[in-house]
C-alpha positions as CSV (number, residue, x, y, z in Angstrom):
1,X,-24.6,22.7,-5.8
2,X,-21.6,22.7,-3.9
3,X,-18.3,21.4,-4.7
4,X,-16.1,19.0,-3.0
5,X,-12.5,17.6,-4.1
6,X,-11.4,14.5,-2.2
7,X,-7.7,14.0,-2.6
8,X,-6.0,10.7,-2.5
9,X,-2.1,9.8,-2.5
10,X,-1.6,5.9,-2.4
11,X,-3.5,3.0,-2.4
12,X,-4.4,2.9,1.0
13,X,-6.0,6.4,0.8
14,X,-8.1,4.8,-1.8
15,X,-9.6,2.7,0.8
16,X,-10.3,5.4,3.0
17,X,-12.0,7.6,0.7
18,X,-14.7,4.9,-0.9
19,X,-17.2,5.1,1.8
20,X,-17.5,8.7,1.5
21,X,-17.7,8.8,-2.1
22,X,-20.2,6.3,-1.9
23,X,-22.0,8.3,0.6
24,X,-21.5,11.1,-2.0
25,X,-22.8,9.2,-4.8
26,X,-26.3,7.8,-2.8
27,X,-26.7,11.3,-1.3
28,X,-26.4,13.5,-4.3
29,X,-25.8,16.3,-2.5
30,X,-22.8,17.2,-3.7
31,X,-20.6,17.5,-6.9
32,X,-17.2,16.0,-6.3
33,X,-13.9,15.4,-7.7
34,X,-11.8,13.1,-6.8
35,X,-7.2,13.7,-7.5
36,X,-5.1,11.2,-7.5
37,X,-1.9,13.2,-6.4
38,X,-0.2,9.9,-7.7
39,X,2.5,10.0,-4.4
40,X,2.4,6.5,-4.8
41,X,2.6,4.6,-8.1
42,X,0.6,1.5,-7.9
43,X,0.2,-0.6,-11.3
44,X,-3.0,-2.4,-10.1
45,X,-5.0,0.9,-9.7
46,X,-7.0,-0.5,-12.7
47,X,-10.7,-0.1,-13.3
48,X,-11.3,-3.8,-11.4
49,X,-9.7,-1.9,-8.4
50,X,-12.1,0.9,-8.3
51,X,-15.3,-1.6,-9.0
52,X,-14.1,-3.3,-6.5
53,X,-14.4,-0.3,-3.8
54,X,-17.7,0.9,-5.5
55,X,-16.8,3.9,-6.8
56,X,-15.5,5.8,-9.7
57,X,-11.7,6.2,-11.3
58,X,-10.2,9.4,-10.4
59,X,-11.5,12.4,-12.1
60,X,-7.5,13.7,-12.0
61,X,-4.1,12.2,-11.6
62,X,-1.1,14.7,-10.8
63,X,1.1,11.9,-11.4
64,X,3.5,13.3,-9.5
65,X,5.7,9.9,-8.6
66,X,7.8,9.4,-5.8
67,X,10.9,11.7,-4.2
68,X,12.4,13.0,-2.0
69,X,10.0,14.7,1.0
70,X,10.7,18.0,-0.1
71,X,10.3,17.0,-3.4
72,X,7.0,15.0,-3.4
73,X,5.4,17.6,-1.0
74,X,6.7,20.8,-3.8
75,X,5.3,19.1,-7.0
76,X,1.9,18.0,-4.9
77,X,1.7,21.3,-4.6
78,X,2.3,23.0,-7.8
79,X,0.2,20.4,-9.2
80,X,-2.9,20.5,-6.7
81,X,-3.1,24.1,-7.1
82,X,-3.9,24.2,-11.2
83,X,-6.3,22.0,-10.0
84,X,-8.1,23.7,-7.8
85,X,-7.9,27.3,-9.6
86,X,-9.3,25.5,-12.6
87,X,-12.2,23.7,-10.4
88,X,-12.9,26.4,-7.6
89,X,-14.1,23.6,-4.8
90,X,-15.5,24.8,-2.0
91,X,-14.5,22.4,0.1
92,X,-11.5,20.2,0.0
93,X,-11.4,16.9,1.8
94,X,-7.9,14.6,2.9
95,X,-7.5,11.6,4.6
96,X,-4.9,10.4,6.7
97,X,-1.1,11.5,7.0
98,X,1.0,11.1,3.8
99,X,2.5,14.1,2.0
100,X,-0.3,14.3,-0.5
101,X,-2.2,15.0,3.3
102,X,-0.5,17.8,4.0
103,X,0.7,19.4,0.8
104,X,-2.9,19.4,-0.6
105,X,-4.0,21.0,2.6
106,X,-1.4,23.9,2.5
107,X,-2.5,25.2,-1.5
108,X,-6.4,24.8,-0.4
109,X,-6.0,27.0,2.7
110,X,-3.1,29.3,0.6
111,X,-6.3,30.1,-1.7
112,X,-8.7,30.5,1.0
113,X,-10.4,26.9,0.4
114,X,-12.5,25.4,3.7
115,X,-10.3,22.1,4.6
116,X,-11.4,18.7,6.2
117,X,-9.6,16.2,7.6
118,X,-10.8,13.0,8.0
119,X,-8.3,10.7,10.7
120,X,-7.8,13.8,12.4
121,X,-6.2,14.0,15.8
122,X,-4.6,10.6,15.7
123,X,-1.1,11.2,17.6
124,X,1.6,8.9,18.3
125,X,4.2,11.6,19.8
126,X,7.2,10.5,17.5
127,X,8.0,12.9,15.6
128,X,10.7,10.9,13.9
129,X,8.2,9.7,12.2
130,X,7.3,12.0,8.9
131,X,3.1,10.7,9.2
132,X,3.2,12.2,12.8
133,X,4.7,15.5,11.5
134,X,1.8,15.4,8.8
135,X,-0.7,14.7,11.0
136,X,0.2,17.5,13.2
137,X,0.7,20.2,10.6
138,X,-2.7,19.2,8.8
139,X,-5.0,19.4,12.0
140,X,-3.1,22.7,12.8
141,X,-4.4,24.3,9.1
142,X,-8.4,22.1,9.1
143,X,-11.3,23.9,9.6
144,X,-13.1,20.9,10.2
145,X,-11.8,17.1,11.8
146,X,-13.1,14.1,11.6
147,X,-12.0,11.7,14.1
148,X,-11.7,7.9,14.3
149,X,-11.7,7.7,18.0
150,X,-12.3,9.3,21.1
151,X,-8.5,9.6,21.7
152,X,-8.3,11.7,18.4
153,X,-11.2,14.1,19.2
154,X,-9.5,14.8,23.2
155,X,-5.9,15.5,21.3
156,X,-7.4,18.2,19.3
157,X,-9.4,19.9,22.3
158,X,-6.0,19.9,24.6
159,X,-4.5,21.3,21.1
160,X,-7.3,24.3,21.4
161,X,-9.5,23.6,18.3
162,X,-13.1,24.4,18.0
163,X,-15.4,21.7,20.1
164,X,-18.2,22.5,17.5
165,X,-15.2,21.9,14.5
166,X,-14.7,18.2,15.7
167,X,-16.7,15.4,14.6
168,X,-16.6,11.8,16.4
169,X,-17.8,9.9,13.2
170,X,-16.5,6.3,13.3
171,X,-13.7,5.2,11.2
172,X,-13.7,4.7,6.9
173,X,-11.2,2.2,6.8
174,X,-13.5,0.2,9.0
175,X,-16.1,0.8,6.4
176,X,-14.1,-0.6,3.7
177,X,-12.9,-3.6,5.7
178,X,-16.6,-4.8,5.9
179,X,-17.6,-3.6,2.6
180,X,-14.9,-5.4,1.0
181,X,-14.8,-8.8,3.7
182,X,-18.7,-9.2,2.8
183,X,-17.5,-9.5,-1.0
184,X,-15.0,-11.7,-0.5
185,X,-15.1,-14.6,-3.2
186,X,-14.0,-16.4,-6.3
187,X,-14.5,-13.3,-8.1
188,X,-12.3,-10.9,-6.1
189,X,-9.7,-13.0,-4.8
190,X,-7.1,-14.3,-7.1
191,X,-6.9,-18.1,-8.0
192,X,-3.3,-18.0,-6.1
193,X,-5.0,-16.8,-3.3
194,X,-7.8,-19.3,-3.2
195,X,-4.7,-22.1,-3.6
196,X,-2.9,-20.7,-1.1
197,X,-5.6,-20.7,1.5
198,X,-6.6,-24.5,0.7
199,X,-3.2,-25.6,1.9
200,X,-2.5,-24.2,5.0
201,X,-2.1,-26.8,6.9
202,X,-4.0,-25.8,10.8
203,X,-3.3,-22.5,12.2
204,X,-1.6,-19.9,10.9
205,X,-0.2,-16.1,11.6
206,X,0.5,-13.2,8.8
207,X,2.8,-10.5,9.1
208,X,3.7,-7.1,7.5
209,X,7.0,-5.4,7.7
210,X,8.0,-1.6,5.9
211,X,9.0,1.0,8.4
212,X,12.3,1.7,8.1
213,X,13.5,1.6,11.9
214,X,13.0,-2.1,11.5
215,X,13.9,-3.2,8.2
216,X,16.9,-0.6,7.4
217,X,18.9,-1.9,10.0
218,X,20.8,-5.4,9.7
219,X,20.6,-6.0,13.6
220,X,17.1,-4.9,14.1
221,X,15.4,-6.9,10.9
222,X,17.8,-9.8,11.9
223,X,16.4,-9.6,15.7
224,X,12.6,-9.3,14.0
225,X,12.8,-12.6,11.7
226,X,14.5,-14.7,13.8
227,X,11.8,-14.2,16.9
228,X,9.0,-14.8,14.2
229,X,10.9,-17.8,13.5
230,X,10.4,-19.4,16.7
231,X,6.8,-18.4,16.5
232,X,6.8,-19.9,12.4
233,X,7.8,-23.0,14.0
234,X,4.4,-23.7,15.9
235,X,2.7,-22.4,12.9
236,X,3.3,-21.0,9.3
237,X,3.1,-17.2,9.5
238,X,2.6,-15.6,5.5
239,X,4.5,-12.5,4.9
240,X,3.8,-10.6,1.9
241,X,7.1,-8.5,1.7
242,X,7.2,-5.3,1.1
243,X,9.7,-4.2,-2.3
244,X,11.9,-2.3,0.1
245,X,11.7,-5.1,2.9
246,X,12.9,-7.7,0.2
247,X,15.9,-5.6,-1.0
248,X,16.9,-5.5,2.5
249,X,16.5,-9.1,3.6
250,X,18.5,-9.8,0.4
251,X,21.5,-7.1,0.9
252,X,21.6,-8.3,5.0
253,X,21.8,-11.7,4.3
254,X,18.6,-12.6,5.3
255,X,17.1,-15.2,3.3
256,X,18.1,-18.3,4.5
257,X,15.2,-18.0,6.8
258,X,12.5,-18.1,4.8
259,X,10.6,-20.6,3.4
260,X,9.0,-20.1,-0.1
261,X,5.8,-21.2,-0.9
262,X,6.0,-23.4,-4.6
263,X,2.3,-22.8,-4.6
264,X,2.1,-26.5,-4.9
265,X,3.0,-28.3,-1.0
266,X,1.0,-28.3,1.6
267,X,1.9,-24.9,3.9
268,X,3.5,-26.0,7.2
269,X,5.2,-24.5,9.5
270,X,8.1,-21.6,8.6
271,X,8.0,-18.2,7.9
272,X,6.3,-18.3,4.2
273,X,7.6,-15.3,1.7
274,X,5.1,-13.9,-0.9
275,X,5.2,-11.3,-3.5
276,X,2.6,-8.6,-2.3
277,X,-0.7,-9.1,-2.1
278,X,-3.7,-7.1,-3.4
279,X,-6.3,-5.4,-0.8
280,X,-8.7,-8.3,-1.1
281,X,-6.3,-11.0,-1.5
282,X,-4.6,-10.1,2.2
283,X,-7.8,-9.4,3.5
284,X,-8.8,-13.0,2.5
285,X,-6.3,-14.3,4.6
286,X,-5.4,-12.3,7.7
287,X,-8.9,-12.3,8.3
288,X,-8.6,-16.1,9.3
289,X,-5.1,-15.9,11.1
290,X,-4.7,-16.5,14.5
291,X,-2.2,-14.1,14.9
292,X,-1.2,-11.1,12.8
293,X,2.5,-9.3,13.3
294,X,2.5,-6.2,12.1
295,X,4.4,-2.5,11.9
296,X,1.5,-0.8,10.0
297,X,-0.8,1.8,12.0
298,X,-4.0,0.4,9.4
299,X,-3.8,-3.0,10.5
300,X,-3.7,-2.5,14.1
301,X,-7.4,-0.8,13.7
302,X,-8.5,-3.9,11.2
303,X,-7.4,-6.8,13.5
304,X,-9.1,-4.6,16.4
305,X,-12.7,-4.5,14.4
306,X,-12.1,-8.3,13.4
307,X,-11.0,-9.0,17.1
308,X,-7.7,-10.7,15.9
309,X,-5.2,-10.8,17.7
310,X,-2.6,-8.1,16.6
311,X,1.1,-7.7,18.0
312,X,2.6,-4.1,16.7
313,X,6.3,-4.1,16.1
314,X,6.7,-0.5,17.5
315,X,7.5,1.1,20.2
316,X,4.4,3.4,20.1
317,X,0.9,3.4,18.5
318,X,-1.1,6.8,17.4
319,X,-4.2,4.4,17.9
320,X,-4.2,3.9,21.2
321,X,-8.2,2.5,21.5
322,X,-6.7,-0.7,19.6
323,X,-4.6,-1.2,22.7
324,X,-7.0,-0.1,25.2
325,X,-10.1,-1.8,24.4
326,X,-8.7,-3.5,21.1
327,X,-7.2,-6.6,20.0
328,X,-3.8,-5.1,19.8
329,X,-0.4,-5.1,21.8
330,X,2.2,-2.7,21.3
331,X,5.4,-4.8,21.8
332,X,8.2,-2.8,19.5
333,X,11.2,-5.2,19.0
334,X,11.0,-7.1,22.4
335,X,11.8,-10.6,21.5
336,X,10.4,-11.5,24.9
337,X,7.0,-10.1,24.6
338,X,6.8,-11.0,21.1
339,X,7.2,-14.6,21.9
340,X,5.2,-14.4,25.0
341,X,1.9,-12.7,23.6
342,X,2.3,-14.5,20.2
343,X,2.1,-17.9,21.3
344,X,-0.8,-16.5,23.5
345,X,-2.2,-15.8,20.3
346,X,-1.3,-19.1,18.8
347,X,-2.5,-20.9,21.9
348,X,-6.1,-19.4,21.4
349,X,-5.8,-17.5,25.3
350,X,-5.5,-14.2,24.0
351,X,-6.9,-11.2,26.1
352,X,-10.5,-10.3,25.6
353,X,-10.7,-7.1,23.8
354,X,-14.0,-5.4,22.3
355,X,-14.6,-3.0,19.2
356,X,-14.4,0.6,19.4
357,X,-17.7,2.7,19.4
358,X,-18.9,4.0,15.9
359,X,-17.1,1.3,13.9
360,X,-19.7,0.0,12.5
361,X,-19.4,0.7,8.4
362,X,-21.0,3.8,8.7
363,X,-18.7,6.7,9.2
364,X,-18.4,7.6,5.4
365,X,-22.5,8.0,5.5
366,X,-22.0,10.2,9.0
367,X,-19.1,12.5,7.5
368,X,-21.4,13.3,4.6
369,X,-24.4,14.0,6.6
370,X,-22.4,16.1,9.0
371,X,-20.6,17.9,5.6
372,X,-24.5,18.9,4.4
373,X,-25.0,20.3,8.0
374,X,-21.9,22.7,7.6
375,X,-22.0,23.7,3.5
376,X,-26.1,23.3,2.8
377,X,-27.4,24.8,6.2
378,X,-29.2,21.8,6.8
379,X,-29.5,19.8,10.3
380,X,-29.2,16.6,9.2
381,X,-29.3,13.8,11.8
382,X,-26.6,11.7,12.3
C-alpha cells in the first residue's frame, strides 16, 4: 500500500487537511502520516480539537516553534527530512502557503519524493507578501496541483505546467466550514460563546485584523478602527484580536475606542474587543453577521460560500472568484469605500453574489479519488 505524509504548520492548515484525511480514513486506500511541523504553537491543539475535525492527532510534531523566516523555513527542514528518511512516503501532500508549505516541499523533492499541493495557483501578485513568495516557489517544485478555483488552475497553465498535472477539485476549507457549521451546538461552542450570542442586541458585523501593513503602523490601524467605528455605531461589530494586533492597539494608543464586552450587558453598538476565539466558536458567530471586515485571505472564501457579505482590508486578493462571483469586496484602507459598502451591508442591499463551482464539501473526497488515479493506476471517477 502506498504511502502518503500530509504536512501541516498552524491551526488553519489543520482545517484544510481534515477532509482529506477523512477521505483517507473512509477510502482506505492509503497509509498516511500526518506532521505537525509545529510553525505555529497553538495550546488548544488538544484531542477535543481533532474530534472535533474528525480525524486523528498528528502521527509527528517537529515542534519546531516560531522564528525568524530563515529560521523557521531551516529547522522545518532539518526536521521534515528525518522524517521522511525514516518513513520513505511516496507521496507527500501540503496545503496552502506558510513556511512549513514550502520548506516541506523543498526536502521531499531534494530526496526525489512526488509533491502535491493542494491551494495551488492561488496568486495575489504581491510579493511583499512572504504567502505569495510561498505559493510561487511551491507550485514551481509540485508535481501535482490541486486548485480551489478556476483562477488558480489558468495561473498555473500561463506559468507552463502540465494540463494533465492540474486538478480543479473544489476547495477543503469549504469542506470544513460545512462539516464543522452542521455541528454547531452546545457541545462545540463554549458557554461564553453561547452568552455572547444571546445578547446581541439586532444586527451585528465581526472583524479580523493581523497583517502587518495594517496593524504595524500607528496611522494606518488608527485610520482602520476609527472607520469601523462609524460603522460600530449602527451596529456592534465583534473583533476577536489577534495577540500581535492587541500589543499594537495598546503601544499606539489605541484603546480608548473599544468597547469591552463584561460578558454580562446586553451588546449594543461599538466596536466589542474579545480575547481570540476558537474555530467553532467564530464560526458560530460570523456565520450570523451581517457584515464581516476582514484582512484574512480564509475568510474572504468562507463569507463567499456563506454569501455574507465580506469587505477585505487589502489592496489585493489572491482569490479573485470571491470578488467576481463572491460575496466579497476588496476595499484596502479606503475609509470611503469601507463606509460606503459596509453600511450597504448593514442596510441589507448588498450586491447579489453566488458560490463558486465545486464548493460543495466535497473536494477532500475528489483529491483522494484523483490521488488513487495517479499512485494505484486506477481510473477512478470523480
Amino acid at each position: 500500500m502506498k504511502k502518503i505524509i500530509i504536512v501541516a504548520g498552524a491551526r488553519p492548515n489543520f482545517m484544510k487537511i481534515a477532509p482529506i484525511v477523512r477521505a483517507l480514513e473512509r477510502s482506505g486506500l492509503f497509509e498516511y502520516r500526518i506532521v505537525h511541523t509545529g510553525q505555529h504553537y497553538d495550546e488548544n491543539m488538544s484531542r477535543v480539537f481533532f474530534d472535533e475535525l474528525g480525524i486523528p492527532s498528528p502521527h509527528c510534531n517537529l515542534q519546531i516553534g516560531s522564528g525568524s523566516q530563515a529560521v523557521q523555513t531551516a529547522a522545518i527542514m532539518v526536521r521534515f527530512e528525518e522524517v521522511c528518511l525514516q518513513e520513505r512516503p511516496d507521496l507527500v501532500v501540503v496545503v496552502g502557503d506558510v513556511n512549513s508549505t514550502i520548506a516541506c516541499g523543498l526536502v521531499a523533492k531534494k530526496l526525489g519524493i512526488r509533491l502535491a499541493h493542494v491551494e495551488a495557483g492561488l496568486r495575489s501578485y504581491d510579493r511583499t507578501m512572504p504567502e505569495e513568495i510561498n505559493r510561487i516557489a511551491t507550485d514551481a517544485i509540485a508535481d501535482c496541483f490541486f486548485t480551489t478555483e478556476p483562477d488558480g488552475t489558468e495561473n498555473l497553465l500561463r506559468e507552463g505546467h502540465d494540463p494533465g498535472a492540474v486538478h480543479f477539485v473544489g476547495h477543503v476549507m469549504i469542506d470544513t466550514l460545512l462539516y464543522q457549521r452542521d455541528r454547531l451546538g452546545p457541545e462545540t461552542v463554549s458557554r461564553a460563546a453561547l452568552s455572547l450570542k444571546r445578547r446581541i442586541v439586532g444586527t451585528f458585523a465581526c472583524m479580523t485584523l493581523h497583517r502587518p501593513a495594517n496593524v504595524d503602523s500607528a496611522a494606518a490601524l488608527g485610520a482602520l478602527l476609527d472607520a469601523v467605528a462609524v460603522l460600530a455605531g449602527i451596529a456592534p461589530v465583534l473583533f476577536p484580536c489577534h495577540p500581535r494586533t492587541k500589543k499594537n492597539i495598546e503601544a499606539f494608543g489605541l484603546m480608548p475606542r473599544f468597547t469591552r464586552d463584561d460578558g454580562v450587558s446586553p451588546v449594543g453598538p461599538g466596536i466589542r474587543l474579545l480575547d481570540p476565539l476558537s474555530y467553532n466558536d467564530f464560526l458560530y458567530l460570523w456565520k450570523d453577521a451581517a457584515l464581516v471586515l476582514t484582512d484574512s485571505g480564509g475568510l474572504q472564501e468562507e463569507t463567499t460560500a456563506l454569501k455574507i457579505p465580506c469587505v477585505t482590508l487589502r489592496d489585493t486578493t489572491e482569490r479573485p472568484v470571491t470578488q467576481e462571483i463572491g460575496s466579497n469586496v476588496v476595499v484596502g484602507g479606503d475609509r470611503e469605500k469601507i463606509l460606503h459598502h459596509g453600511r450597504r451591508a448593514l442596510a441589507g442591499t448588498w450586491k447579489e453574489s453566488a458560490i463558486p463551482a465545486l464548493w460543495d464539501g466535497k473536494a477532500g473526497e475528489r483529491i483522494v479519488a484523483i490521488l488513487d488515479g495517479l499512485m494505484n493506476g486506477r481510473t477512478t471517477p470523480v
